[in-house]
C-alpha positions in Angstrom: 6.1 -96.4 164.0 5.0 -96.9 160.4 5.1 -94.1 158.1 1.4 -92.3 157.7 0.0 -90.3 154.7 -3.0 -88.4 155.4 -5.4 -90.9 153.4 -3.8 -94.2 155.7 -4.2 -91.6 158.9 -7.9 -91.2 158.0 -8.6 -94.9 157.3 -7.1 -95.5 160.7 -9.4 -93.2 162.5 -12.6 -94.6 160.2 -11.6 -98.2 161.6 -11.2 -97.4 164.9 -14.7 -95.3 164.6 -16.3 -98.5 163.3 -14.5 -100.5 166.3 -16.7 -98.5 168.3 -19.9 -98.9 167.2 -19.0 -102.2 167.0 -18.6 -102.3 170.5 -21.9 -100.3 171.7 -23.8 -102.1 168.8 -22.5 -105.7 170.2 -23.0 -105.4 174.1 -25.7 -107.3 174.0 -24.4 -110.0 172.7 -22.8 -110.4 176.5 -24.9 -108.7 178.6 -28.1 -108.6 177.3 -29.4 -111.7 179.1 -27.6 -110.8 182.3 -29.2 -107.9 182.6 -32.6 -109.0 181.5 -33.0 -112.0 184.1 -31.1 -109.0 187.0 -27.8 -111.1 187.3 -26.1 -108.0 187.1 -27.2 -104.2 187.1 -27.3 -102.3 183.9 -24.3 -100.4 184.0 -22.0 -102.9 185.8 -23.0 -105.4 183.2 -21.9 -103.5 180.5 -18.4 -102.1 182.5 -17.2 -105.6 182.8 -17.8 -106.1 179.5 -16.3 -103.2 178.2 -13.5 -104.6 180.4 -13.2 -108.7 179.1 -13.4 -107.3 175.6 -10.2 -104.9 176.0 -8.5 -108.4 177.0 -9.8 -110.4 175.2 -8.2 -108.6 172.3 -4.7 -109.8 173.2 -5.6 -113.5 173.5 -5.3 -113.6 169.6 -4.7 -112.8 165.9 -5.7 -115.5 164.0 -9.2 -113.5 162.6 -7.5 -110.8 162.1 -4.8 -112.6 159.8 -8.3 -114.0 158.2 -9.1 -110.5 157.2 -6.2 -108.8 156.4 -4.6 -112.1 154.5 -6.9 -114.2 153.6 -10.6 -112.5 152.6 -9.2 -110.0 149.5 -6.0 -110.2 147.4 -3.6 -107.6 149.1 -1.9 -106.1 145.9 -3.4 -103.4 144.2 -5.7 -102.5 147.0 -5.8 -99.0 147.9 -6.3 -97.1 151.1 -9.2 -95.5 149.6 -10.8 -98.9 149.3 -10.8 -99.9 153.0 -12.0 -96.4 153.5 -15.3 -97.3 151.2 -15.4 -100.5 152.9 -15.5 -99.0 156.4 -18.5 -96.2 155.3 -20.9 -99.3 154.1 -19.7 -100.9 157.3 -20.5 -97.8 159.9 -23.8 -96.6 158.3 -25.4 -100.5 158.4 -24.6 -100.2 161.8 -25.9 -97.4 162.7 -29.5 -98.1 160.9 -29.4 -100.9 162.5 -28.8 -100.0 166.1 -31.6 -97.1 165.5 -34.2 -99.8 165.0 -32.9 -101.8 167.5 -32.0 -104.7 165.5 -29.1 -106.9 166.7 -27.6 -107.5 163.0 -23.5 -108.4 162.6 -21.1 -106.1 162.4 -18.8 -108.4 161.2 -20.8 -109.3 158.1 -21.5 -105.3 157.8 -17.3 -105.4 157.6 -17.2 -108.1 155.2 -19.9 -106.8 153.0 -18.0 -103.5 152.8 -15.2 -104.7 152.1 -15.8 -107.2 149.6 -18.1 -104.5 147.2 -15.2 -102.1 148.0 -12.9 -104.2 146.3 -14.9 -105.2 143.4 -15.8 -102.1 142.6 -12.0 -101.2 142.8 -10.5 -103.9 141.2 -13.0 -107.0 139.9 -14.4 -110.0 141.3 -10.9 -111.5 140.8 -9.4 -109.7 143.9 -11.7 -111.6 146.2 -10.8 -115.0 147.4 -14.9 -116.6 147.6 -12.8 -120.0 149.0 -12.2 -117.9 152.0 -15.8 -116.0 151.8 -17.1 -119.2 151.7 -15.5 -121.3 154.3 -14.6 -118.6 156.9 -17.6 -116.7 156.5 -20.9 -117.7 154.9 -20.8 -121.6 156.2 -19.4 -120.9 160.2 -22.9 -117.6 159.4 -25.1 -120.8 158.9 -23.8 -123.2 160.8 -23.3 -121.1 163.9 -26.4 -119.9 165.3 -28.1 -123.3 164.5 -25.5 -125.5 166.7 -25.1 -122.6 169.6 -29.3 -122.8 169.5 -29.4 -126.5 169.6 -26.9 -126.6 172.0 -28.5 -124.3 174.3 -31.5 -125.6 173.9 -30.4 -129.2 175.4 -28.3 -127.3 177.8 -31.5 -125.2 179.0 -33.5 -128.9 179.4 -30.7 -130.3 181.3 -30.5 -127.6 184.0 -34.5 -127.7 184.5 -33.8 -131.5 185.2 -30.9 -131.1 187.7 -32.3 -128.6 189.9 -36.3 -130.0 189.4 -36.0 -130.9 193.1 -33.8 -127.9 194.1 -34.9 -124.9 196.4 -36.4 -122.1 193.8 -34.3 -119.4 195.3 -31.5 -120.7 196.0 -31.3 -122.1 192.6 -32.1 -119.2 191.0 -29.6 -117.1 192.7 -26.6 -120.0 191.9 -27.7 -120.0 188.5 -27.3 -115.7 188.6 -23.6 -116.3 189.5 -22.7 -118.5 186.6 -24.6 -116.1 184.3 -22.3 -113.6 185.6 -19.3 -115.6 184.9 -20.3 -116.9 181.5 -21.6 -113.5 180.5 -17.5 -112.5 181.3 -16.7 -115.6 178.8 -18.8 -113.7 176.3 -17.2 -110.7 176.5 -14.1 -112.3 176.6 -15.0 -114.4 173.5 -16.4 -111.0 171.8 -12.9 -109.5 172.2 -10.6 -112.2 170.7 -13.3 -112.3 167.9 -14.7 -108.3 166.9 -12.0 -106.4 168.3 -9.5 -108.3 165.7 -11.8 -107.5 162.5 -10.9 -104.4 163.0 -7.3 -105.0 163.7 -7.1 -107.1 160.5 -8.6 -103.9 158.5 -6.1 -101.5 159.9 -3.5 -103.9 158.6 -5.0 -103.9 155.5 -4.6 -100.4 155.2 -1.2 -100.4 156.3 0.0 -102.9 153.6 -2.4 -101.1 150.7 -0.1 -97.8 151.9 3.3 -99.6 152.1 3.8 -98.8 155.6 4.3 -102.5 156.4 5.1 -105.4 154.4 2.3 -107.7 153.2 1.6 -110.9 155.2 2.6 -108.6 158.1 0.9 -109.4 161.6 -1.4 -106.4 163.5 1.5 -104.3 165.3 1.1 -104.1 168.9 0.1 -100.5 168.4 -3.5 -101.9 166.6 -3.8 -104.5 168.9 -4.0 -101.9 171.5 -6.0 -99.0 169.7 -8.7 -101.6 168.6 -9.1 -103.0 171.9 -9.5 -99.9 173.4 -12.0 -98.3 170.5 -14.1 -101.6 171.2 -14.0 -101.3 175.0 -15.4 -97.9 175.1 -18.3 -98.5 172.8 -19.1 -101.7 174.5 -19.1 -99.1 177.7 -21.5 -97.1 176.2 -24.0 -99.5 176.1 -25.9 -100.3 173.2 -29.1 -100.4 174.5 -31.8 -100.5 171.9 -30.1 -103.7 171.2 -30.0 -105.3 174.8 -33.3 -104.1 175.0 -34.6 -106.3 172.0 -32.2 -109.4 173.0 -33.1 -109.5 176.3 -36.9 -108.7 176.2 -38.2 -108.6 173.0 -36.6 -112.3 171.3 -37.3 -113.7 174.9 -38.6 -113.8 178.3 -35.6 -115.6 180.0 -34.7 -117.3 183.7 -31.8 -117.4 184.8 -31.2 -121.4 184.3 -31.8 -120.5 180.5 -29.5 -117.5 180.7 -26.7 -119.5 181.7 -27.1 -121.8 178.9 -27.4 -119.6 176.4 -24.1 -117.7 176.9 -22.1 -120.8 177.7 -23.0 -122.3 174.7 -22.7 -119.0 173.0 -19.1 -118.2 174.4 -18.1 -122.1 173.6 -19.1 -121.3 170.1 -17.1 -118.3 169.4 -14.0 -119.2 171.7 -13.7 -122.3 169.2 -14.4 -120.3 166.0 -11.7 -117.5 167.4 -9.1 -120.3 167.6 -10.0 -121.7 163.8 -9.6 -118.1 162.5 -13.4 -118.1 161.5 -14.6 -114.4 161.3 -17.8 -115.4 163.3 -20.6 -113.3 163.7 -21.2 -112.9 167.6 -24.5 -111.3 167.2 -26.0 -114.5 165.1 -24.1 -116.9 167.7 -25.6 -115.2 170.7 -29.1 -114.5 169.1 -29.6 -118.6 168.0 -28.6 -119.5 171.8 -30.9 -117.2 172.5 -33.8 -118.4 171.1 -32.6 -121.8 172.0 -32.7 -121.3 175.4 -36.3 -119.7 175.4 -37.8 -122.9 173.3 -35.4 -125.2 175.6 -37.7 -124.5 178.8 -41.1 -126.0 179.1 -43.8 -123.6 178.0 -41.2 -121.1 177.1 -41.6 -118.6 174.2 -39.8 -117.5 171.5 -41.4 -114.1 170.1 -41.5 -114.8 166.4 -41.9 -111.4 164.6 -38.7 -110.2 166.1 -36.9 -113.2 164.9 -38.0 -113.3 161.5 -37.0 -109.2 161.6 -33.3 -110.2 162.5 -33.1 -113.1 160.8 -34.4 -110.6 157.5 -31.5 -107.6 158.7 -29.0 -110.8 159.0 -29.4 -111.5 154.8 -29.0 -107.8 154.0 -25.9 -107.3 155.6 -23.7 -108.4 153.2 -25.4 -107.0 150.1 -26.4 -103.9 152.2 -23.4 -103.0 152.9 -20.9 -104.2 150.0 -23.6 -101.7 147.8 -22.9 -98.6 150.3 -19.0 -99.6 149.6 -19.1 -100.0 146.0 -20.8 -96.4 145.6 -18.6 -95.2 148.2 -15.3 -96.7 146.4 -16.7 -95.3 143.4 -16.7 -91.6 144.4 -13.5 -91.7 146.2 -12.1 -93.1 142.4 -12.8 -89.6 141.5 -9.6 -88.4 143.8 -9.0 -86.2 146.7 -12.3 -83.9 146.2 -14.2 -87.6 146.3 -12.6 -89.1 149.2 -13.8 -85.8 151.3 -16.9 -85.8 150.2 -17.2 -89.8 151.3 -16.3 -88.6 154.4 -18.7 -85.6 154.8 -21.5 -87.6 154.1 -20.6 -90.5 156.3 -20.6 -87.6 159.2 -23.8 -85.7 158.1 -25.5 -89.2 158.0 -24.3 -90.2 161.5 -25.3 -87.2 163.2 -29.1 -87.1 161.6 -28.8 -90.9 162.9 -28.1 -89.4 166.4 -30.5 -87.4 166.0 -33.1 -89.4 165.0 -32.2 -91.8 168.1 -33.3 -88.6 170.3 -36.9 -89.0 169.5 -37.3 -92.2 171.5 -34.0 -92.3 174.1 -33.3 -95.7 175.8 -30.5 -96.1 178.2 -29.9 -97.9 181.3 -33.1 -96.4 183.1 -35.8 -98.2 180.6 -33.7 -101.0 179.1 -35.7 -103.6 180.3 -38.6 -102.2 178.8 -41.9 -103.4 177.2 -41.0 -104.1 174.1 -42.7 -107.7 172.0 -44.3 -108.1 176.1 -48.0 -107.7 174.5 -47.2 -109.8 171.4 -49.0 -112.8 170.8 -47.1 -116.3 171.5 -47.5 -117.7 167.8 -48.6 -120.7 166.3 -45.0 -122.6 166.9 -45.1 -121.3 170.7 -48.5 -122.4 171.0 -47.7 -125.6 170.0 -44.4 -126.5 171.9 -46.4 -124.8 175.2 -49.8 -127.3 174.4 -47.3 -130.3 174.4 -44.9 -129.6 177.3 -46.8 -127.6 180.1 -44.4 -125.5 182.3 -43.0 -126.2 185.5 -45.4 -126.9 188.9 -46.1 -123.4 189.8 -45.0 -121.8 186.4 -48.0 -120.6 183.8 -46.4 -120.3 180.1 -46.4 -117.1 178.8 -49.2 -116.1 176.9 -51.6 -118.5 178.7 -53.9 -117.9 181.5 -54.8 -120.1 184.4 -58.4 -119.0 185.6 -59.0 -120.6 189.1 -62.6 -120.4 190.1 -63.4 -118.7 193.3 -64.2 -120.9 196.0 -67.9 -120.8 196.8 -68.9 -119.2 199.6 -70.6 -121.0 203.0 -73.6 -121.3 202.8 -75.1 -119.6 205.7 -77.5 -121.4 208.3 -80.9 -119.8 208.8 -80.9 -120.9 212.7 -77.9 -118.7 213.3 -79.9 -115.8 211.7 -81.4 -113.9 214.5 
């Protein structure tokens, strides 16, 4: 094994930390809208996941090659660098999982990262070709084409089973949510669960353990898929709560959709080396599903909130690295008092989570379920009326009461 200093030691165990709140912070981007149309239980949902994304890290390294090669210039970067990228990383996820926003994690990296290492060593030490074309552009284009493709997915499953059986369509449409929720998962793996094997490498080349240009070692491989499988275990769900109830109210023909064209999305960006956000992906096919049935709703408060935590990221957390790198400049005494604060701010994050718990028992909560449709819903629901039997959401049918019979004197005694 490679040799460690103490410094390369604790960046490994800060990467591996992020892995896993990468994990509990990204479950629902898999099983959020399995469990919110009852495909699968709460806590079996997230146990397969947990599962597919521990495979799913084997499948590949070409992201992680994106991060550890290609993203920031690999001479002159110190440990203490990825350390300070990995503190902006954690803590924007953390906020964000408090307030149950499903932001990326894998801009949260990025952004660390990249105002790590200009604060380190200048703008000049990031490649913006790569920032560009692996990150910002596949951050754009992403949700919009998963969306639009779920969206005409969700329209053509309507149309197939218009003249099926209700039931029995709902529960064949369950089973492939269950199996395209596993694609997901599996998707998430060869996608998150390499970030973080790219960062490790990082480290290990910025302490001369390896050489530069060196792939993960199977010993990453195996530690990140593992950190990622247990947080994605734990279950993330003030997140799944907001994608599955708040975005959304979904059926299970739209459910379907929107994680196959979800796990299309991100298999294909896995294979290209894009580092792809999964949460943007899953979110767009979300909402694409919800406008692609008739009279469905998309809940636009929460969307604009996301879509408001997706453009901080990157500044967000490349600022929290910058100041971070910048104190543990100062030497030894800096670097532990990066990493006492990192602590002290998880644990009052913990702590503030307390106040309001949600777990498995109330995931599928209340949450956006008294929020008004929206002038865009509004519209879409005036112009395409819901399915016979079907009301749109936020509309009422008021059916008069039938009048009652009149009653006939003669029979009056």
């Amino acid at each position: 094994m490679e040799s460690f200093s103490l410094i390369l030691a604790i960046v490994v165990i800060t990467a591996l930390a992020f892995d896993f709140t990468n994990g509990f912070h990204d479950t629902a981007n898999a099983m959020a809208t399995t469990i919110s149309t009852g495909a699968l239980k709460p806590k079996i949902a997230v146990a397969m996941s947990a599962a597919l994304n521990l495979v799913g890290a084997f499948l590949s390294v070409e992201v992680a090659n994106t991060i550890s090669k290609g993203l920031v210039d690999e001479n002159g970067i110190r440990p203490e660098v990825i350390f300070a990228a990995l503190v902006g990383a954690i803590l924007w996820n953390l906020v964000t999982w408090l307030v149950g926003l499903p932001s990326s994690s894998s801009h949260a990296l990025m952004g660390g990262l990249i105002g790590a290492t200009v604060a380190s060593a200048g703008f000049g030490a990031v490649h913006g070709d790569v920032l560009v074309t692996k990150v910002l552009l596949p951050a754009v284009a992403a949700p919009v084409v998963a969306g639009l493709a779920a969206l005409l997915s969700t329209r053509l499953s309507y149309t197939l089973s218009k003249n099926a059986e209700d039931e029995a369509t709902r529960k064949g449409y369950r089973a492939g949510q269950i199996a395209s929720a596993g694609l997901v998962s599996l998707a998430h793996g060869t996608n998150d669960a390499q970030k973080t094997m790219g960062i490790i490498t990082l480290a290990l080349v910025a302490g001369g353990s390896i050489a530069p240009g060196s792939n993960p070692p199977t010993w990453v491989i195996l530690s990140a898929g593992l950190a990622i499988a247990l947080g994605t275990y734990i279950g993330g769900w003030r997140i799944i709560r907001t994608m599955g109830t708040g975005l959304t109210d979904l059926q299970p023909q739209q459910g379907f959709a929107a994680q196959t064209s979800a796990a299309t999305a991100i298999l294909a960006s896995s294979h290209l080396g894009f580092s792809l956000s999964t949460t943007h992906v899953v979110s767009g096919s979300v909402m694409g599903a919800g406008l692609g049935r008739k009279g469905g709703t998309v809940r636009w408060s929460t969307a604009t909130r996301m879509v408001v935590a997706w453009v901080l990221t990157l500044p967000a957390a490349a600022l929290v690295g910058a100041l971070a790198e910048s104190v543990t400049d100062l030497g030894d005494w800096g670097t532990a008092a990066v990493a006492v604060f990192l602590v002290a701010a998880s644990a009052t994050i913990w702590k503030l989570s307390r106040r309001e718990i949600v777990d498995s028992r109330n995931v599928l909560g209340t949450e956006g379920a008294g929020e008004p449709a929206g002038v865009v819903t509004t519209a879409i629901a005036a112009v395409t009326p819901p399915p016979a039997g079907q009301v749109a959401d936020g509309l009422t049918a008021t059916i008069p009461a039938p009048a009652a019979p009149a009653t006939d004197p003669a029979a009056t005694v």
